[in-house]
N, CA, C and O of each residue as an XYZ file, in Angstrom:
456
protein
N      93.530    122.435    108.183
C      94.190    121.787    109.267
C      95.687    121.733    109.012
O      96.140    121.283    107.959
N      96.372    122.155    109.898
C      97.848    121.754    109.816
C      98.178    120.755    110.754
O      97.921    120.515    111.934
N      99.198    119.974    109.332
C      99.954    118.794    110.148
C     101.285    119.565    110.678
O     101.935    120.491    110.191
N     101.432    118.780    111.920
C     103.206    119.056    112.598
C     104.037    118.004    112.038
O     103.443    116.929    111.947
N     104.858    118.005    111.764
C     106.005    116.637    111.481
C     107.718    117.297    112.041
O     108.513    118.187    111.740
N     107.574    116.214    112.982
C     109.085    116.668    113.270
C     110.740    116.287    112.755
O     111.271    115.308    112.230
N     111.149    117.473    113.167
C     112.526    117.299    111.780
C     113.756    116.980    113.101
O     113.844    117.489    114.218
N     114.676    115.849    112.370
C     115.546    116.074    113.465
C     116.770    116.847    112.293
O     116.834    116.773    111.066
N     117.733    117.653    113.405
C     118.487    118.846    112.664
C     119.491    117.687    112.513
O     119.700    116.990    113.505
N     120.306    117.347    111.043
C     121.491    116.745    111.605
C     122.498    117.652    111.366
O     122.410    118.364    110.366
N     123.703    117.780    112.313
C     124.566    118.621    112.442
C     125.552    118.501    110.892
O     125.340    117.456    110.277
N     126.090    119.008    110.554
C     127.424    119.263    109.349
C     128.762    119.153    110.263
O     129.829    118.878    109.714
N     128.709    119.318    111.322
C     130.146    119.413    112.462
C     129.993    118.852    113.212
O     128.906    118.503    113.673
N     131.780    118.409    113.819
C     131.955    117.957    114.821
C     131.661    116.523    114.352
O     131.132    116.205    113.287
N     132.192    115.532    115.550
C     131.752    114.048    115.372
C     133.281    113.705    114.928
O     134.198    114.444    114.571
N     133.189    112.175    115.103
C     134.070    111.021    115.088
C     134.108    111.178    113.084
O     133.073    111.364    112.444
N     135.411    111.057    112.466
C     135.217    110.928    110.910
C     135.763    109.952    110.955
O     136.227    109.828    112.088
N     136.067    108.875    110.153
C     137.248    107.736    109.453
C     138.321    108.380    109.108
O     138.407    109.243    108.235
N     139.345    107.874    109.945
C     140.959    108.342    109.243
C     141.116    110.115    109.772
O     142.121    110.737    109.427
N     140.275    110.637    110.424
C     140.476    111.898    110.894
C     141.522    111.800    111.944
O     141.815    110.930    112.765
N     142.038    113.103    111.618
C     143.400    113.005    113.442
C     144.808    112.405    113.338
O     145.065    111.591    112.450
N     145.586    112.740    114.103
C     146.702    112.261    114.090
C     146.960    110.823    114.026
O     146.548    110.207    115.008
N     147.541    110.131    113.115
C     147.349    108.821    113.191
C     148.401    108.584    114.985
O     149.101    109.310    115.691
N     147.815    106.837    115.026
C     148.406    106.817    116.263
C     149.645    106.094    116.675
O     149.644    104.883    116.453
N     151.019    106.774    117.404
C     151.878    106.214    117.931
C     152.818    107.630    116.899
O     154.042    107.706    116.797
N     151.769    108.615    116.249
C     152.759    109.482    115.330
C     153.521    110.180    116.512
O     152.978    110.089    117.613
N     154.603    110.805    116.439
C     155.530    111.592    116.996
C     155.410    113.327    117.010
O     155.304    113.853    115.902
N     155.422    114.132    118.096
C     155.021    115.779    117.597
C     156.429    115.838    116.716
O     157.373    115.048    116.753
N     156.263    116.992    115.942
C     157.172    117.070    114.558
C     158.276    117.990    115.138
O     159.334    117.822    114.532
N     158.335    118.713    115.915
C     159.156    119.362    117.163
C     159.291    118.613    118.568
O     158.531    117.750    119.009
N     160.290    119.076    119.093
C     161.097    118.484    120.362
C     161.382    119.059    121.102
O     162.273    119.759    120.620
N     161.178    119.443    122.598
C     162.320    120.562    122.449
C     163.664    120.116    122.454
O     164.377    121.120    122.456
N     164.495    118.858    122.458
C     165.698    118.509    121.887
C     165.870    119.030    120.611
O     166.752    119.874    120.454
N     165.155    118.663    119.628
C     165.451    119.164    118.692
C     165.334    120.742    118.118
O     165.992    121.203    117.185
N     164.351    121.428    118.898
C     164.315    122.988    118.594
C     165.936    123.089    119.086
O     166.756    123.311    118.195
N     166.362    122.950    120.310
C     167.752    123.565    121.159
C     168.403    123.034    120.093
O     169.260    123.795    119.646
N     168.314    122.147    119.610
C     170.037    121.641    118.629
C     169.859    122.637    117.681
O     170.855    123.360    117.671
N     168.951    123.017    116.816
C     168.871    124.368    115.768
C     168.891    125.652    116.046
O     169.007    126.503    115.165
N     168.740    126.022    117.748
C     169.171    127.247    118.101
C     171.170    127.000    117.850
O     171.883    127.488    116.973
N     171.547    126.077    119.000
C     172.612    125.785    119.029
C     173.800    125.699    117.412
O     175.026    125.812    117.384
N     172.923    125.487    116.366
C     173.608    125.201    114.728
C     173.631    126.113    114.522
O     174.677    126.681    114.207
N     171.970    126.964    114.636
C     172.416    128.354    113.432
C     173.187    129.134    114.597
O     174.203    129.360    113.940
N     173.441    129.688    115.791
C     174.248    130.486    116.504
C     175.576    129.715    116.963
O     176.358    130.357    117.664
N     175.888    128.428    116.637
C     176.968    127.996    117.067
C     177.974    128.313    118.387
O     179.175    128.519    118.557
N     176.757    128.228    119.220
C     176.872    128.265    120.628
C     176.327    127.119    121.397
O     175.678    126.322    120.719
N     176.427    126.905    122.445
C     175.730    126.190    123.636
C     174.500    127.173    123.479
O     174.736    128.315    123.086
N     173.129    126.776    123.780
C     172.369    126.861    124.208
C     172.269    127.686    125.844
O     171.788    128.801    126.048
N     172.675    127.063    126.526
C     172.861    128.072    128.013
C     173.878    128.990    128.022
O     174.203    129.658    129.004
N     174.375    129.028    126.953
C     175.508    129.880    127.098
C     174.748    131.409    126.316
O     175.161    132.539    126.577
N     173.663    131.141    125.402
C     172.914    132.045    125.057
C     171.971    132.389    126.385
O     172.094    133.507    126.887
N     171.253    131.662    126.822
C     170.223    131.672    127.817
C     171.232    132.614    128.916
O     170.747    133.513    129.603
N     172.383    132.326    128.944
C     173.116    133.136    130.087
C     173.707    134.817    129.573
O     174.001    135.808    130.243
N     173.704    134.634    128.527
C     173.877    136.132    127.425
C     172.811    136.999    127.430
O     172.925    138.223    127.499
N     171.818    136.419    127.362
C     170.727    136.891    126.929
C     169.816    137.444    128.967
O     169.065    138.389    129.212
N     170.292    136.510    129.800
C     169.945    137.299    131.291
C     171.054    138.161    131.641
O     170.791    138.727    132.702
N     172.512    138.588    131.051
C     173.413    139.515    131.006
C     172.771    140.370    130.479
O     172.603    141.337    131.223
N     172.382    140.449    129.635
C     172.190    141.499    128.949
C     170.615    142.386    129.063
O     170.267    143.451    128.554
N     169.845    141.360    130.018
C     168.931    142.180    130.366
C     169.459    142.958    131.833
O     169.138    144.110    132.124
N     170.145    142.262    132.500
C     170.752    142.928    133.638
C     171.455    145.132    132.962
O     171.100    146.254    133.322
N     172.276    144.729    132.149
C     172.860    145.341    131.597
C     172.007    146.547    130.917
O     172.629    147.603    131.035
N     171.243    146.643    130.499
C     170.043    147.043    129.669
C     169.137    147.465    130.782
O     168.248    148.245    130.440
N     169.180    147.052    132.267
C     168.211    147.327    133.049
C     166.666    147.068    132.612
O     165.757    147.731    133.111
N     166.517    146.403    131.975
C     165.748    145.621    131.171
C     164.528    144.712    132.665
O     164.389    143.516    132.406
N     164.043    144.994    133.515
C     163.469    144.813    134.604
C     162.362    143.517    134.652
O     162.213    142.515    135.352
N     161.694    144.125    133.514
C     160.563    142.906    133.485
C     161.255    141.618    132.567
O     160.917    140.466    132.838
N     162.219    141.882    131.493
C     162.640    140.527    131.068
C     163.356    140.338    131.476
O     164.026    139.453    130.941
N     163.781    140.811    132.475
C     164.848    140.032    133.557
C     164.365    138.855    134.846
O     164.910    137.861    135.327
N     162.921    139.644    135.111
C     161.962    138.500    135.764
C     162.190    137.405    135.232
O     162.860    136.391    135.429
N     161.128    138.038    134.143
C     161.053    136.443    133.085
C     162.148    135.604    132.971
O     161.687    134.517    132.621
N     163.482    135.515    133.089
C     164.841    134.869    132.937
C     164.485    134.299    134.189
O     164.161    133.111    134.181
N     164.483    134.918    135.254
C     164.603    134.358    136.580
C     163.528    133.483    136.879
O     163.757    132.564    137.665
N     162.158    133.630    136.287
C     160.852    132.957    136.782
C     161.136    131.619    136.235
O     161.019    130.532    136.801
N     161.588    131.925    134.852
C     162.561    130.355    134.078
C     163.279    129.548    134.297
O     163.131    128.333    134.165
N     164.529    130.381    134.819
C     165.245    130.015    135.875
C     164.855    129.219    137.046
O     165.135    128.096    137.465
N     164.148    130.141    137.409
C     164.205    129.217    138.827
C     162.936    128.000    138.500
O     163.106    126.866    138.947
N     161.654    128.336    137.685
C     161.145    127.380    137.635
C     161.855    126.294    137.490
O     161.610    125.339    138.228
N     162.822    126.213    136.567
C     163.689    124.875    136.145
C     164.856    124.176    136.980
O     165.437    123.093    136.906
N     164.941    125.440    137.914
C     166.042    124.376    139.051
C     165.194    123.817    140.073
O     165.388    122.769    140.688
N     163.962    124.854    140.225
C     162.968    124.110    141.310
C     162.632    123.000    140.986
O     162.564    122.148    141.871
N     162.392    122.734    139.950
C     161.644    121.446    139.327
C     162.607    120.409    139.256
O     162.416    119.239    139.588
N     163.405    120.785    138.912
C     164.717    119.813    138.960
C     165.702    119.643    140.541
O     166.842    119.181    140.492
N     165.169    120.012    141.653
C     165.879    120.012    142.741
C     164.210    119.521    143.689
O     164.033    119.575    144.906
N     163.317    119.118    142.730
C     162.158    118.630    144.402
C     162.623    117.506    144.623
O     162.672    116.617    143.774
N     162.971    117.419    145.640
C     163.069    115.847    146.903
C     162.087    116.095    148.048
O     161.622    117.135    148.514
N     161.906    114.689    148.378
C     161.325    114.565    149.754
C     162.198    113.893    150.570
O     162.739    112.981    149.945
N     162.507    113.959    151.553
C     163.592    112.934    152.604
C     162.682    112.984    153.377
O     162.350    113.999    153.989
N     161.944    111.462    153.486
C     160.815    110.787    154.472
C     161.896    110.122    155.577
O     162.208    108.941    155.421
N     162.207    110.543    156.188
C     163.095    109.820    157.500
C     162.106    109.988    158.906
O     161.685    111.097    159.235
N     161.796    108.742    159.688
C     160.856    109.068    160.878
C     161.459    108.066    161.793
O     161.851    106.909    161.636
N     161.407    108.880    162.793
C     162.066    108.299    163.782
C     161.143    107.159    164.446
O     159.921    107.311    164.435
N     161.712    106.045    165.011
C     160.936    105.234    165.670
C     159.726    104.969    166.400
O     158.919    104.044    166.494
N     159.938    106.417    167.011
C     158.179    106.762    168.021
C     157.355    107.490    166.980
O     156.147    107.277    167.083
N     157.693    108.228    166.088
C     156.726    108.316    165.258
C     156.008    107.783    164.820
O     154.794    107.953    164.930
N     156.858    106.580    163.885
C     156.485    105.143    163.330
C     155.624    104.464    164.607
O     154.614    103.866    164.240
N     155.860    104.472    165.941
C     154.938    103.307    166.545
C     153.902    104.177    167.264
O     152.957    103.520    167.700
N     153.841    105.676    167.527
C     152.352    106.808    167.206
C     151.491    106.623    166.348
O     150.310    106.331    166.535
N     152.219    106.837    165.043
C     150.633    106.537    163.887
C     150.204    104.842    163.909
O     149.072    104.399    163.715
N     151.367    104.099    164.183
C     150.675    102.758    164.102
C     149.817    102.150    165.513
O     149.544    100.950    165.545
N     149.425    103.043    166.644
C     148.875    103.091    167.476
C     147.506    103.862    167.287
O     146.370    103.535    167.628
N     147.892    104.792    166.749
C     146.542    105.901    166.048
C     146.044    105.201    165.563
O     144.917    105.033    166.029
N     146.380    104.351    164.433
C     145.564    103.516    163.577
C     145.044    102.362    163.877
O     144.087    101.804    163.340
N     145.906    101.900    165.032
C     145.322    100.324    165.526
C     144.222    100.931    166.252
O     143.255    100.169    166.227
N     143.978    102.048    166.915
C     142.881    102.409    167.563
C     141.680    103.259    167.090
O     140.629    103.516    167.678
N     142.099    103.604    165.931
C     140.733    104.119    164.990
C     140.182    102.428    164.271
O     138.987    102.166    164.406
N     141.097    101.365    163.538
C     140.304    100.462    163.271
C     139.641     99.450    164.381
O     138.926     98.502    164.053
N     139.962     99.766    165.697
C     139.383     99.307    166.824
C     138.079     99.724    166.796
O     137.075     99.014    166.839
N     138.182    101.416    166.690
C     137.025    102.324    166.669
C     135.764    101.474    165.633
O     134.644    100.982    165.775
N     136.477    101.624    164.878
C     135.453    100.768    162.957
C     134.814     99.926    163.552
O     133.611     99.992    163.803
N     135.825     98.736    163.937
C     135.621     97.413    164.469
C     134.484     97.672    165.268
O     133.423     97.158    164.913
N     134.523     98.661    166.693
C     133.389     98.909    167.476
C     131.878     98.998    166.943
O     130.827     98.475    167.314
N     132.226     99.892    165.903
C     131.148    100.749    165.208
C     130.205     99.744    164.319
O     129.030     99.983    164.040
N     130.935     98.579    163.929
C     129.876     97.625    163.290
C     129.718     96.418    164.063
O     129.365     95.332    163.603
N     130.007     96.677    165.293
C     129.171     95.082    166.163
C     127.685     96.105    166.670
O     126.667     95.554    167.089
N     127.782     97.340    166.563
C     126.791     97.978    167.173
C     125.488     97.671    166.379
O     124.415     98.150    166.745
């Protein structure tokens, strides 16, 4: 006769340890403030003043696809830095949706005396 006895597998990995992981409130050990100040030391330049050398010179070089890349950078970073919204609404707008709405929670209102 054979007995069955069941085994549970315990894993070797993974899981919660004591003291594992970044302790907390630590700081990443890079910046990018601080990467740009060590471009800026060892080349003793501005920083954009390289970034602007360096899209010259792909121009120059006809250099096509890393010239994208400058520009996709580029512009990602002024886009990002130039989103606004200007919410300005004129008066009948403002008293449209607040009519829309007084008459959909009318609607609600209807909908649960039913």
């Amino acid at each position: 006769m054979s007995t069955t006895k069941e085994k549970t597998k315990i894993s070797s990995r993974g899981g919660a340890r004591t003291g594992a992981g970044r302790p907390k409130g630590s700081t990443n050990m890079i910046t990018a403030a601080t990467l740009i100040q060590a471009i800026e030391a060892k080349n003793k330049r501005p920083f954009e003043e390289l970034l602007a050398e360096g899209y010259y010179n792909t121009i120059q070089e006809r250099n096509n696809k890393m010239r994208l890349e400058y520009e996709r950078m580029f512009l990602g970073k002024v886009v990002s830095d130039k989103v606004q919204m200007d919410l300005t609404e004129s008066e009948d707008a403002v008293a449209a949706k607040q009519a829309a709405f007084a008459a959909a929670l009318a609607d609600l209102a209807g909908l649960k005396k039913d």
